[in-house]
C-alpha positions as CSV (number, residue, x, y, z in Angstrom):
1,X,-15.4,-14.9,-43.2
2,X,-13.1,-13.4,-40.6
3,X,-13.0,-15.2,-37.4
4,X,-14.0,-12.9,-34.2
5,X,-10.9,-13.3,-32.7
6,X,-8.8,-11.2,-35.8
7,X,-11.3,-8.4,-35.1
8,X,-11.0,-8.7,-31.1
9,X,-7.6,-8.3,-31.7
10,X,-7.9,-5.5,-34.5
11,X,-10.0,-3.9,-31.3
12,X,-7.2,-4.3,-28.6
13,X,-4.6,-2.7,-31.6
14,X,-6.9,0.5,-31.8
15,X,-6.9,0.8,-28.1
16,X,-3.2,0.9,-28.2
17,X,-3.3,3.6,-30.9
18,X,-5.8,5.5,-29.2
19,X,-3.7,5.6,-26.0
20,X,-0.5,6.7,-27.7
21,X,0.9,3.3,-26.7
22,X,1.3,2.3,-30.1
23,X,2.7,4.1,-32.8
24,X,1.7,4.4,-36.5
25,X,5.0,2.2,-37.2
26,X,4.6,0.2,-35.0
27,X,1.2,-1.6,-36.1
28,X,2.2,-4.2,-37.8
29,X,5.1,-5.0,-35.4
30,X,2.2,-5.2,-32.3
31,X,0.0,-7.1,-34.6
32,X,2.0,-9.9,-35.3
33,X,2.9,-10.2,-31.6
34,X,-0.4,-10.8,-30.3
35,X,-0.7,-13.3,-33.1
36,X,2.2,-15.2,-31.6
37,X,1.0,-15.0,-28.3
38,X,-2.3,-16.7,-29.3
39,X,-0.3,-18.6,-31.7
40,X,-2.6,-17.7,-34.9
41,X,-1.0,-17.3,-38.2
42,X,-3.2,-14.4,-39.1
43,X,-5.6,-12.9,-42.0
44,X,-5.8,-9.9,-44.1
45,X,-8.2,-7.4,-42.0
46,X,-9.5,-4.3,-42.1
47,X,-8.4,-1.4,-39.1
48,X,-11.5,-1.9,-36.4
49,X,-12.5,1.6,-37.2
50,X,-15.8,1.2,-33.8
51,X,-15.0,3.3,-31.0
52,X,-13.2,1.3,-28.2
53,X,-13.3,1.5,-24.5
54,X,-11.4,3.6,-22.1
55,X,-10.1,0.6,-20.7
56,X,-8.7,-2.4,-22.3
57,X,-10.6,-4.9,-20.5
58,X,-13.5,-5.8,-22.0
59,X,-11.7,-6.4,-24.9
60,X,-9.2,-8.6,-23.3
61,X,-12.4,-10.2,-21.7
62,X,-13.4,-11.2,-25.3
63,X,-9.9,-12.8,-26.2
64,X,-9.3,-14.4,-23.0
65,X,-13.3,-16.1,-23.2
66,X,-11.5,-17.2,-27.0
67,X,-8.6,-18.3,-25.7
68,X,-10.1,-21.1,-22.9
69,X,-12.6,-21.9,-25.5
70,X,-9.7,-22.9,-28.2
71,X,-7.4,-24.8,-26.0
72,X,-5.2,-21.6,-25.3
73,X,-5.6,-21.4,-21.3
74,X,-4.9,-24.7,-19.4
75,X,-7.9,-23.2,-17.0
76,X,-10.6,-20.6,-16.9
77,X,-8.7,-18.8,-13.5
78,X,-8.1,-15.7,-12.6
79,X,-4.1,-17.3,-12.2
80,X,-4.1,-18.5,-15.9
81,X,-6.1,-15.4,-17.4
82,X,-3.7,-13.0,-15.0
83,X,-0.7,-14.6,-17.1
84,X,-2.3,-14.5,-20.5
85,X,-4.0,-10.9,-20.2
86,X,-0.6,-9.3,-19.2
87,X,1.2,-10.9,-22.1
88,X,-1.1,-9.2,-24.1
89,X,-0.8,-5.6,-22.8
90,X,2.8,-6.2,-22.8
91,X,2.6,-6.4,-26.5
92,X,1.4,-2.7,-26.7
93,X,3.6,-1.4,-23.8
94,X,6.4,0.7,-25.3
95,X,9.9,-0.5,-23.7
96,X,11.6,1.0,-20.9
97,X,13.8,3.4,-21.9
98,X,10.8,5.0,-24.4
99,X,8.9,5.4,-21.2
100,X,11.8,6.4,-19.2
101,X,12.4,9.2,-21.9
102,X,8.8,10.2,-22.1
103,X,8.9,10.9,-18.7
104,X,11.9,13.0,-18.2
105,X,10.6,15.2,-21.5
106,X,7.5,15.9,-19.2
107,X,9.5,16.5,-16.2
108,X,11.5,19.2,-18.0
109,X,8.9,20.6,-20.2
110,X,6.2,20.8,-17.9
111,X,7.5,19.7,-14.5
112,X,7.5,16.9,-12.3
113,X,3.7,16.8,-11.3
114,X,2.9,16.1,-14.8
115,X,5.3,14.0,-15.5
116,X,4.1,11.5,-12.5
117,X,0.3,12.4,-13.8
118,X,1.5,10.9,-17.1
119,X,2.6,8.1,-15.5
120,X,0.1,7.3,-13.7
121,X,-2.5,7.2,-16.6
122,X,-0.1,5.4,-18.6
123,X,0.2,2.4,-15.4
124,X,-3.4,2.4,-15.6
125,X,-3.6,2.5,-19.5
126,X,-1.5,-0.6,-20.0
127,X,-3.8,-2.4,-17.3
128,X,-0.8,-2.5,-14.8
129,X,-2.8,-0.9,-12.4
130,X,-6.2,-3.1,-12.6
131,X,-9.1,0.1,-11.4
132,X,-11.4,-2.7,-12.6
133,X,-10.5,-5.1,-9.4
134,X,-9.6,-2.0,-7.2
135,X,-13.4,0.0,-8.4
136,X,-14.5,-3.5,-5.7
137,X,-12.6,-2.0,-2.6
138,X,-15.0,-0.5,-0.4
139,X,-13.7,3.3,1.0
140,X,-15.0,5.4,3.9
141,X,-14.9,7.9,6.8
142,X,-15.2,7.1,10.3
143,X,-14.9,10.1,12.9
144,X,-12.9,9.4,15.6
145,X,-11.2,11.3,18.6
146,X,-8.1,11.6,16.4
147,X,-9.9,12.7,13.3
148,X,-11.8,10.9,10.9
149,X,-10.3,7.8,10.2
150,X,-10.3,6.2,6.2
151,X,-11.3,2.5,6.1
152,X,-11.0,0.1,3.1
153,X,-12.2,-3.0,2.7
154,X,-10.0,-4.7,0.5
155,X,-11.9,-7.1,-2.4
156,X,-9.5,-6.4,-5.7
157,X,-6.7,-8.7,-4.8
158,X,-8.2,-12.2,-6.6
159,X,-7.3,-15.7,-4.6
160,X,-5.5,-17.9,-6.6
161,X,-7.2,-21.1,-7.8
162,X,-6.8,-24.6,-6.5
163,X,-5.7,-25.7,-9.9
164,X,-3.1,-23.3,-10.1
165,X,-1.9,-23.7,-6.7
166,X,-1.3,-27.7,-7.1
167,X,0.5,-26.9,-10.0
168,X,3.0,-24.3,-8.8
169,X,3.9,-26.9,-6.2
170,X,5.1,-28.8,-9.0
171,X,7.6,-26.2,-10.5
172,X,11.3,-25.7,-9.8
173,X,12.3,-23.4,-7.0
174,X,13.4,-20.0,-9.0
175,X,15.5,-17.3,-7.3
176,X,14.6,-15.0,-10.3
177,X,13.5,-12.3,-9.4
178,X,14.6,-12.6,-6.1
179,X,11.5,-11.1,-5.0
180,X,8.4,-9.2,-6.0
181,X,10.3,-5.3,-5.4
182,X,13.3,-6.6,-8.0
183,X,13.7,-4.1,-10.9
184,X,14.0,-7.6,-12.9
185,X,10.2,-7.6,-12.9
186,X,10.3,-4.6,-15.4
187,X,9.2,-7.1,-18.3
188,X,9.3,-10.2,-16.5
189,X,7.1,-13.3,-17.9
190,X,5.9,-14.3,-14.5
191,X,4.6,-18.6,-13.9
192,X,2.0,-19.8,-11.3
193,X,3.4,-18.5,-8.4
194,X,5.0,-15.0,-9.4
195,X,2.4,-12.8,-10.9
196,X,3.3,-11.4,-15.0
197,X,5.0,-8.2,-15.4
198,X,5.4,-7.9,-18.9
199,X,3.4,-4.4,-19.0
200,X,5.0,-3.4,-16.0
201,X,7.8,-0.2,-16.2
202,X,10.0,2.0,-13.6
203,X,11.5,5.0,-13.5
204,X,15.2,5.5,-12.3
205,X,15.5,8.1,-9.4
206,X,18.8,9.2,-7.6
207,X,18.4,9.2,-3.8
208,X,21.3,9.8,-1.6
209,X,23.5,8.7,-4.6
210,X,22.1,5.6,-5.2
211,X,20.2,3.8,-7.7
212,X,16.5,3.5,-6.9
213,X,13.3,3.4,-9.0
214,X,9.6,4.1,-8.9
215,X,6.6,2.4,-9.7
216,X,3.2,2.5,-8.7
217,X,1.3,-0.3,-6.7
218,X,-1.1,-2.6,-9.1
219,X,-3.3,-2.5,-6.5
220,X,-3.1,1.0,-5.1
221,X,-5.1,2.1,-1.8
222,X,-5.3,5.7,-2.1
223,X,-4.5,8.0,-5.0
224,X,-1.4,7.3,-6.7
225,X,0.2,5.0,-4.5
226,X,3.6,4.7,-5.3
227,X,6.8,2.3,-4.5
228,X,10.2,3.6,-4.2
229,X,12.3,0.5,-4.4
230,X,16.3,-0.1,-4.0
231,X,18.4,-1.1,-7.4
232,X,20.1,-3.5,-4.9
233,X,18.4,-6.7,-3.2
234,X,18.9,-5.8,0.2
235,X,17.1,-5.8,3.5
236,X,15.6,-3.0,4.9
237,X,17.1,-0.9,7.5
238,X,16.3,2.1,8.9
239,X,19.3,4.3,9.5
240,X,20.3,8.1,9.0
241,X,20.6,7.1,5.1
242,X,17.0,6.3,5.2
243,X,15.7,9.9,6.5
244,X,18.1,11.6,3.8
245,X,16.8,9.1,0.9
246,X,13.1,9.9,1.8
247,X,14.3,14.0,2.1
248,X,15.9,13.5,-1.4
249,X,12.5,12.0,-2.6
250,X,10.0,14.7,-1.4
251,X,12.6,17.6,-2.9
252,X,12.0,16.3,-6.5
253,X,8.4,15.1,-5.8
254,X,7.2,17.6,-3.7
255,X,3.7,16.8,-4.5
256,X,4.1,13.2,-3.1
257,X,4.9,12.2,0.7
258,X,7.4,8.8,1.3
259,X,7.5,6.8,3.9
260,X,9.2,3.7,5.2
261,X,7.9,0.2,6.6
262,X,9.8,-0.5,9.9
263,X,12.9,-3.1,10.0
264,X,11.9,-5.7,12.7
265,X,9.4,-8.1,12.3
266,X,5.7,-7.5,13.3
267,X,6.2,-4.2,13.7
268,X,7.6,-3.7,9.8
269,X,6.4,-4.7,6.3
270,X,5.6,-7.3,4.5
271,X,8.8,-7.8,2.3
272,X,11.4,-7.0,4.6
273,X,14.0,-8.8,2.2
274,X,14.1,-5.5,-0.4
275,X,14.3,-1.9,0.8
276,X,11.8,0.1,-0.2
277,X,9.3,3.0,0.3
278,X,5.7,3.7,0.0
279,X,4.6,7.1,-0.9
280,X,1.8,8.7,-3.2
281,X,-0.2,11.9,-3.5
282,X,-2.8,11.8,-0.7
283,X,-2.6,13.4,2.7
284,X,-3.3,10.6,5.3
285,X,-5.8,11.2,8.8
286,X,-2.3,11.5,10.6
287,X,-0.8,14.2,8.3
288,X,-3.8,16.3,9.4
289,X,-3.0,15.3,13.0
290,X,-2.2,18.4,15.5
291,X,0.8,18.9,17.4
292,X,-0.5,18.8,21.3
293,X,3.2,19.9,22.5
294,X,6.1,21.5,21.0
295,X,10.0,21.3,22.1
296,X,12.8,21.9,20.5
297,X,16.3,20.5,20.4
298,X,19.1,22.8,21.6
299,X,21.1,21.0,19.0
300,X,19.3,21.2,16.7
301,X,18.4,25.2,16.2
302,X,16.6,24.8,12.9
303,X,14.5,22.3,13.1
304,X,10.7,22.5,15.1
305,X,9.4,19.9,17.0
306,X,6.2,18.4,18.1
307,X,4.2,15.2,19.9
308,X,1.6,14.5,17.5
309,X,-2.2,13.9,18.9
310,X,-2.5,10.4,17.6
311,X,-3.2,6.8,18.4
312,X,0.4,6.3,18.2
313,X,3.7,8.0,19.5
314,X,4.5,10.1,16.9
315,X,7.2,13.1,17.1
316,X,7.1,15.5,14.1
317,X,10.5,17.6,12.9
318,X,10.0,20.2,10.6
319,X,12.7,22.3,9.2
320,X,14.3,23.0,5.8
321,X,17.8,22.2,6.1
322,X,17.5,18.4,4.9
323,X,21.2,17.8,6.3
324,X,20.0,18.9,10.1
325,X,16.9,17.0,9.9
326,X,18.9,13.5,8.7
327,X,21.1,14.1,11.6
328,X,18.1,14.9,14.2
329,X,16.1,12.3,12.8
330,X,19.4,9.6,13.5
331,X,20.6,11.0,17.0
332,X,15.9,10.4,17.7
333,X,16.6,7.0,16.5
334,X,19.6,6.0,18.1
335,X,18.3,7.1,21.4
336,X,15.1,4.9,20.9
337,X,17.0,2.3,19.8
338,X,18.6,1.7,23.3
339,X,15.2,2.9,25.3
340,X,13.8,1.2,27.9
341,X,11.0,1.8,30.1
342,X,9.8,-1.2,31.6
343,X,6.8,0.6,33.2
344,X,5.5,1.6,29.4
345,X,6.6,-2.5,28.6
346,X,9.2,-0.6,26.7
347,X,12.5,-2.7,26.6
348,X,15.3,-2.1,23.9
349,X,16.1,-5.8,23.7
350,X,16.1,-9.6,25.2
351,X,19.0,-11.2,24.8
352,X,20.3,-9.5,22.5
353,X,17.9,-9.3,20.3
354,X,16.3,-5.6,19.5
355,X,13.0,-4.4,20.2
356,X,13.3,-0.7,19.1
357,X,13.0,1.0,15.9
358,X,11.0,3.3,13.9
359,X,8.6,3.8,10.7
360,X,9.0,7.1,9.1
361,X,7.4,9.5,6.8
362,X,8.7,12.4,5.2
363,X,6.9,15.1,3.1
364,X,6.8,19.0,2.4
365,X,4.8,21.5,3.9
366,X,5.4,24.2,1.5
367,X,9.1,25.0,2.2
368,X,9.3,23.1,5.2
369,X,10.3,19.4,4.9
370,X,8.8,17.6,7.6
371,X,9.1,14.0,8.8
372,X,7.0,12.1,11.2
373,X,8.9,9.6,13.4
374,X,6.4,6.7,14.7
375,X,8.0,4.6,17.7
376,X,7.6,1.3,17.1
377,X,8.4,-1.8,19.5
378,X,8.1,-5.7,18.2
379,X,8.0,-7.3,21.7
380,X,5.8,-10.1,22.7
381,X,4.8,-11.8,26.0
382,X,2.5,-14.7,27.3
383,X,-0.5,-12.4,26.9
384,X,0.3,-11.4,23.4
385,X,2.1,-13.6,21.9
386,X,1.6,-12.0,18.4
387,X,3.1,-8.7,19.9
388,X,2.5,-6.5,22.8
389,X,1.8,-3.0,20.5
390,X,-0.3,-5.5,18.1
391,X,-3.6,-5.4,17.7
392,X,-4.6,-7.6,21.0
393,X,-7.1,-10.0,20.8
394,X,-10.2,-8.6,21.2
395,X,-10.0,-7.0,18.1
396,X,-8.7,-10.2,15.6
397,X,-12.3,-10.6,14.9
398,X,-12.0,-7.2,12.8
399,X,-8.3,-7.4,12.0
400,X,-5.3,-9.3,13.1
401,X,-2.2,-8.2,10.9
402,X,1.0,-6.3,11.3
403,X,-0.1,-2.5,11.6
404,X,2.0,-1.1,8.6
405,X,2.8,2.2,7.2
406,X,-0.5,2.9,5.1
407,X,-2.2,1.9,8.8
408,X,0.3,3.3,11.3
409,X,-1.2,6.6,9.0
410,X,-4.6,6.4,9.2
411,X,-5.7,4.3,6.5
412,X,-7.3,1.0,7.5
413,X,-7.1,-2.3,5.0
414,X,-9.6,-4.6,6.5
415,X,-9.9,-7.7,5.0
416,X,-12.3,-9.2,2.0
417,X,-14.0,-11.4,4.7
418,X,-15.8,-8.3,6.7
419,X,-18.1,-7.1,3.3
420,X,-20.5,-10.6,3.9
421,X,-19.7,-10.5,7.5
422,X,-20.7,-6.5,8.3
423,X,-23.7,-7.3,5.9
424,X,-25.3,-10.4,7.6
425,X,-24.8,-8.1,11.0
426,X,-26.6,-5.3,9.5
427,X,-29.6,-7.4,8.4
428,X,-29.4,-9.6,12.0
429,X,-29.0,-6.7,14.8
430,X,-32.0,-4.4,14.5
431,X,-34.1,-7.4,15.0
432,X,-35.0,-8.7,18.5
433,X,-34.1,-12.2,18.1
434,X,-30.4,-11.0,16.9
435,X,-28.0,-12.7,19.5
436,X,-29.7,-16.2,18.7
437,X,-29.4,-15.4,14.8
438,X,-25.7,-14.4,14.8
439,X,-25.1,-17.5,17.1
440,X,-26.5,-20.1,14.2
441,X,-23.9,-18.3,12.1
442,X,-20.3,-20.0,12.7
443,X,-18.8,-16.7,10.6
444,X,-20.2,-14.2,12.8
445,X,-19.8,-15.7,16.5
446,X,-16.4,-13.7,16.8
447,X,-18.4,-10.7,16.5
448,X,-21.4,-11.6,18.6
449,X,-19.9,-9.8,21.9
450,X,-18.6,-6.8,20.5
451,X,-22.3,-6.6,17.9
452,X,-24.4,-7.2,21.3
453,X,-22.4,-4.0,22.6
454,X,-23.2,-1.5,19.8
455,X,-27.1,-3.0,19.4
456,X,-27.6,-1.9,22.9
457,X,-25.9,1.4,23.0
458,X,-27.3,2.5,19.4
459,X,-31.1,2.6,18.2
460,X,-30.9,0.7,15.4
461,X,-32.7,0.2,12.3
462,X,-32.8,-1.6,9.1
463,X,-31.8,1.6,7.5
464,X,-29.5,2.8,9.5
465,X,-27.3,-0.5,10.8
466,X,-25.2,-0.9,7.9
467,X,-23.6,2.2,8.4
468,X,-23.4,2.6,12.3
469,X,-21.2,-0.4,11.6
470,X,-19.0,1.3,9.6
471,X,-18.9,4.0,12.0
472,X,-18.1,1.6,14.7
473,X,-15.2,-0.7,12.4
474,X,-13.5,3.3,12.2
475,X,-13.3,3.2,16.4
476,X,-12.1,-0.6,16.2
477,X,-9.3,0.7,13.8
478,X,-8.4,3.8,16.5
479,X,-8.5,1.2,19.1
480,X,-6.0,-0.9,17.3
481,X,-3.7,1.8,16.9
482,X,-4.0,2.4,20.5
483,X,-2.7,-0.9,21.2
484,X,0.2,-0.5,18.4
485,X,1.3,2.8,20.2
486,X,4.3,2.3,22.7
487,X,3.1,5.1,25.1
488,X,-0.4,5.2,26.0
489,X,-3.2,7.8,25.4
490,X,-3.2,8.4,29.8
491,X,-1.9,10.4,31.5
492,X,0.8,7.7,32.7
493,X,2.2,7.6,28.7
494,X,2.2,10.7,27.7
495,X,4.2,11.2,30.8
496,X,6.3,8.5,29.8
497,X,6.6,9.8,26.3
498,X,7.5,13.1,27.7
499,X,10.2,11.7,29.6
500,X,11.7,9.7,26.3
501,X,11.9,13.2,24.7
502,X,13.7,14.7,27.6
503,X,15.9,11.6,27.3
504,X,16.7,12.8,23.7
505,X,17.2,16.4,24.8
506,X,14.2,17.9,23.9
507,X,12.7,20.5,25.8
508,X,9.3,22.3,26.1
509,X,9.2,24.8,23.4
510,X,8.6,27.9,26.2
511,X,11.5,27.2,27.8
């Protein structure tokens, strides 16, 4: 009798051939790999001729459940099934250069936007992009005086296990890949502490010269979110090479925007170690953002100019010479880099070490190019130690982390905690006894001031509380951009942010 496992993996196969990852030749080939992974010798089987599902995982549910029960996982974890699950898929993902060529046939054929829509199905196809964990997040609107901000909660990213956590403690220190952004992932094995890559693939793209490649995020926030990540290992830096390399981008995907992390700490990414961009097909709450006052630069002819109405201070270039806006965008960037207004709490450095840079974000608006230029300043003081245009701390009982690019653009990623949390509040408030109830609840005392506020400015009910608390997280997320912005939404900033672009050589537009 043949064993389930032969026809789960007679199931998976199918999938592989249903999503054009696996070839009529290549059958037997794919077969015997997933045999070796689960180290079974094999038997004679008939083609699983039932229909299979659009994704591959609950099939790979089925193997992995096999695989603890017959001593092939060392633990039932997310960690251990992660490492086995990938292996898998990577036996049905084609190799690099077959995707690499599939994609520039598309590009060529039918053009660029459906070569990335290709790619994108194919990322999700091969279970490098898991929708299953990201179907969790939670995604809405919340109107604000800048527009209507979009708020995630973010629940797909899985915790690793104590198990495997005590056990990566025990492995050798590996400099390979040097980090998670390394092209060496393409393929890579992965162990306890680096996540499996063995399904993952990039695409080579030429910007400014160089060698760079694109991938999409296995965990992606809004509609095809993409990376754009440097051949070379190197830090970030934001420079006039920068503006041109995110120009160069948008001109062959002019369906997707780009953007850059900032260089200095707090203020900049997350992996600060590998250059790299984020960029993707959606148009952020700050793309939508108005221009409140235009100038232009004498030096400049070509090339628009604008403060954008937003949270942060944001100036706006438009033009379509990409050579005039790199050099525009450098001489803005130089000047902010030695700017100091110590009214604003704006100094350039202490002690020689900077303060002053930028995050920027280029993409087209038909034949414009445009880039947004976001100011961005990593002091700290006594009062906020974490960063003076941080999110202060009033607000760490809703978010606490570096504001980054998908943020600094309107997009907030709140974390896992706040789904229980905002629940609990929305069953506790409408009820009269609600500031006693929240108190005998250790997890919610950090909201119990800024709760008491909305319950007594806002009739609520048991219907209606779950989402006037959404409404209100969207104001707490405006609020913390506030505090990230470098000039102030007063009349005191925007005359200090005035004077910066006078400083530059802009003037008013009328003029």
């Amino acid at each position: 009798m043949l064993k389930p496992i032969y026809s789960f993996i007679e199931e998976l196969l199918q999938y592989g051939i249903e999503k054009k990852l696996v070839s009529k030749w290549d059958q037997d080939l794919v077969r015997n790999k997933l045999l070796e992974v689960l180290q079974l010798d094999g038997e004679n089987s008939e083609p699983y001729l039932g229909s299979v599902p659009d994704s591959p995982v609950p099939i790979l549910e089925k193997i992995l459940d096999w695989a603890f029960e017959n001593g092939r996982l060392e633990a039932d974890s997310v960690t251990y099934r992660d490492l086995l699950d990938t292996k898998l898929m990577g036996c049905l993902t084609p190799s690099q250069s077959e995707v690499i060529r599939r994609f520039r046939e598309t590009a060529v054929r039918e053009g660029m936007e459906a070569a990335t829509d290709q790619y994108y199905q194919f990322a999700q196809d091969i279970h490098y992009i898991r929708t299953d964990r990201i179907a969790r997040n939670q995604h809405w609107y919340s109107e604000t005086p800048y527009g209507n901000m979009e708020i995630t909660i973010n629940l797909s990213k899985p915790e690793k296990d104590p198990k495997a956590i005590a056990a990566a403690k025990q492995l050798e220190e590996s400099t390979y890949p040097a980090c998670l952004l390394c092209k060496e992932n393409a393929g890579y094995a992965g162990r306890l502490n680096h996540p499996a890559r063995q399904n993952h693939r990039i695409i080579p793209a030429e910007l400014n010269g160089e060698e760079w490649f694109l991938q999409y995020s296995p965990y992606v926030y809004y509609k095809e979110h993409c990376i754009v990540l440097a051949g070379e290992h190197k830090p970030m830096k934001i420079s006039k090479e920068t503006f041109v390399r995110l120009m160069d981008f948008t001109d062959e995907y002019p369906h997707y925007f780009l953007g850059s992390n900032a260089d200095l700490p707090i203020v900049g990414g997350s992996i600060l170690s590998h250059d790299h961009f984020q960029g993707g097909r959606h148009e952020f709450p700050m793309a939508k953002a108005e221009i409140e006052k235009t100038f232009v630069y004498p030096r400049y002819p070509g090339i628009k100019a604008g403060m954008v109405k937003w949270p942060m201070s944001v100036i706006r270039l438009q033009g379509t010479d990409k050579a005039e806006l790199a050099q525009a965008a450098e001489h803005l960037l130089n000047e902010w880099k030695r700017y100091s207004d110590p009214e604003a709490g704006v100094l350039a450095e202490t002690n020689g070490e900077p303060h002053n840079t930028i995050t920027p974000i280029a993409r087209r608006r038909g034949g414009l190019f445009e880039l947004d230029l976001v100011l961005r300043n990593n002091r700290t003081s006594e009062k906020h130690p974490m960063g003076i245009f941080h999110p202060h701390q009033e607000v760490h009982h809703i978010k606490k982390e570096n504001i980054g690019l998908i943020e600094v653009m309107g997009l907030a990623v709140l974390p896992g905690r706040l789904t229980e949390e905002m629940l609990q509040l929305s069953k506790l408030l409408p009820a009269d006894g609600a500031e006693e109830s929240i108190k005998q609840l250790p997890e919610l005392n950090q909201h119990l001031d800024w709760a008491l506020r909305i319950k007594e400015q806002t009739e609520l009910t048991e219907e209606n509380s779950y989402r006037v608390l959404q409404e209100e997280l969207g104001k707490v997320f405006a609020e913390i951009l506030e505090h990230a912005g470098v000039f102030k939404r007063n009349e005191e900033g925007l005359e200090s942010f005035a004077a910066f672009i006078t400083k530059t050589g802009g003037v008013p537009a009328s003029q």
